[in-house]
C-alpha positions, 0 to 999 in steps of 0.5 A: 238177702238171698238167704233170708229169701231161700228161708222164706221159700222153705219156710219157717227157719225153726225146727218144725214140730211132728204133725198132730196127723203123724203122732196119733197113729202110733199113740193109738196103736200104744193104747190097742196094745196096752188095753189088749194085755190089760184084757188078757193078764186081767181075771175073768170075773166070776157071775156074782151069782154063783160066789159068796158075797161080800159083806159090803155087797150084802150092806149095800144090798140091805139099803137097797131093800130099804129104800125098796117101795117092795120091802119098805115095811113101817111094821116088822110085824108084817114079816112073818117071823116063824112060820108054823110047821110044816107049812112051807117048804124049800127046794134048791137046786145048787150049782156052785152056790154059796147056799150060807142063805139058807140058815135064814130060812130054816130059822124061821121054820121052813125045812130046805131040801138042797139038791147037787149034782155032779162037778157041780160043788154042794157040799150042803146038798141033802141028796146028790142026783146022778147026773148034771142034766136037767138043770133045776128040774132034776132037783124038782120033779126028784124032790116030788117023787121022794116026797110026794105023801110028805109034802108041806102045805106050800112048797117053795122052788128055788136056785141055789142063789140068794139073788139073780138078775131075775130075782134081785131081791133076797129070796130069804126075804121072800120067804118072810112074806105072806107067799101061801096067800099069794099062791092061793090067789093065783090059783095054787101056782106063783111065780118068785122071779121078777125084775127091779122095779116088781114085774113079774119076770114073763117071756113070750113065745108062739112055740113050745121050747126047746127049739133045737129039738125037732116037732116030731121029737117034742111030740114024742116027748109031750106024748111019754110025759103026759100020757092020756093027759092034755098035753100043753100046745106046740105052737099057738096063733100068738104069742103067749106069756109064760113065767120065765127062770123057774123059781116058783111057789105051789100049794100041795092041792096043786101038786097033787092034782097030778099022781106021783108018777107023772113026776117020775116021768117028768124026772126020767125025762128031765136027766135023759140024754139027748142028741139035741142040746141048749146052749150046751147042754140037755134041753131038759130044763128049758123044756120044763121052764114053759111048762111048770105053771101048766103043770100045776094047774094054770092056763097055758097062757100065763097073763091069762086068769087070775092076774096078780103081779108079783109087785101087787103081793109084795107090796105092803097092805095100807091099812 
């Protein structure tokens, strides 16, 4: 009985089972330690914008345009199948792209004009630029000077990528829809990029980008781009809305409402160096992705004016 009493006061006489307390902190531990070496032996993803897709990523896409109330066309005929020449043009500016795209493109009459760079690999590339700054205005404002007496009715802007999470719609699918009437009733300038459900792609700001680059530098440069011409506003009371990504239709009429050589300062100073850099490079690009829908003859503020969305000129006309 003495026994069975110190039994008692110890507690139970059976083997005691580790508390759940005591188990979870090295479990937990196992786990930090196992995801920490999943993380780093795993490979880093690559953007599937700059990557040639899949033909399971293009099938899925394909449905997607399908269901799509933007593209759910009940008439192929609706689609532009050939464009008659010399009525739309393309310029791209690539970066590591699969650009195999651009065959749809050219198929259905509009000539493409690729841009490279250096370190940035275009093997399609018609013409290489000199130096990797700028961004995708080097290739623009380049392609306007080259061919500023040449220039096809409407000319159409654009990355190297099919699709982008500002434009997840095929841009050869664009390229099918009626884009001169769109720029037209926008007032010679439309933009491309909208996100998923057909919003035009819109920021807005109060200052006029870059913002790492100093007033007095910003107004050195408005002052060497635009000369005795009205320059855009450095800061505004509110915030105004402008089309964000650079990716863009204008009309010949709009693009030559500024002389050639505006163009070719907009170059110099797209691929100038400068102390100041956006996220690591030269601000050349964000400096003219405010400014692209002023150039070409728009308010500066872009809700302002013709109001078209890019959803109301992609949809199908109901007859």
């Amino acid at each position: 009985m003495a026994a069975l009493g110190e039994l008692r006061r110890r507690g139970s006489h059976q083997k005691r089972k580790p508390s759940a307390r005591r188990l979870r902190a090295p479990l937990a531990a196992l786990a930090a330690i196992a995801a920490i070496v999943y993380v780093a032996k795993r490979p880093a993803p690559s953007s599937p914008f700059h990557r040639p897709r899949t033909d399971e990523e293009k099938a899925q896409e394909r449905k997607k345009l399908a269901r799509h109330p933007l593209f759910a066309f009940k008439r192929r005929t609706e689609l532009w199948e050939r464009w008659p020449d010399g009525t739309l043009g393309m310029v791209v500016s690539a970066y590591r792209d699969d650009l195999a795209w651009l065959r749809n493109v050219e198929a259905i009459g509009i000539r493409t004009h690729v841009y490279g760079r250096p370190g940035a690999e275009a093997p399609n590339a018609n013409d290489q630029l000199p130096v990797n700054r700028g961004d995708e205005a080097a290739a623009y404002f380049r392609y306007l000077v080259d061919h500023y007496d040449d220039l096809p009715e409407y000319v159409m802007f654009v990355h190297g990528h099919e699709y982008a999470y500002h434009a997840p719609t095929s841009m050869a699918t664009t390229c099918r829809l009626d884009v001169p009437a769109a720029v037209e009733a926008m007032g010679g300038f439309a933009s491309l990029n909208h996100d998923k459900r057909g919003r035009t792609v819109r920021k807005y700001a109060d200052r006029l980008m870059p913002a790492p680059w100093s007033p007095a530098f910003l107004a050195r440069a408005l002052a060497e781009l635009y000369v005795t011409a009205e320059q855009p506003p450095v800061s505004t009371p509110t915030k105004l809305a402008f089309p964000a990504s650079a990716q863009f239709a204008a009309s010949r009429n709009a693009i030559r409402t500024r002389p050639r050589a505006f163009y070719a300062r907009a170059y110099n100073l797209s691929t100038a160096a400068t102390p100041e850099t956006c996220r690591g490079r030269t601000c050349g690009g964000y400096f003219f992705e405010q400014q692209y829908h002023y150039i070409f003859g728009r308010a500066w503020d872009f809700d302002d004016g013709v109001r078209v969305d890019y959803a109301r000129w992609k949809v199908r006309i109901e007859s």
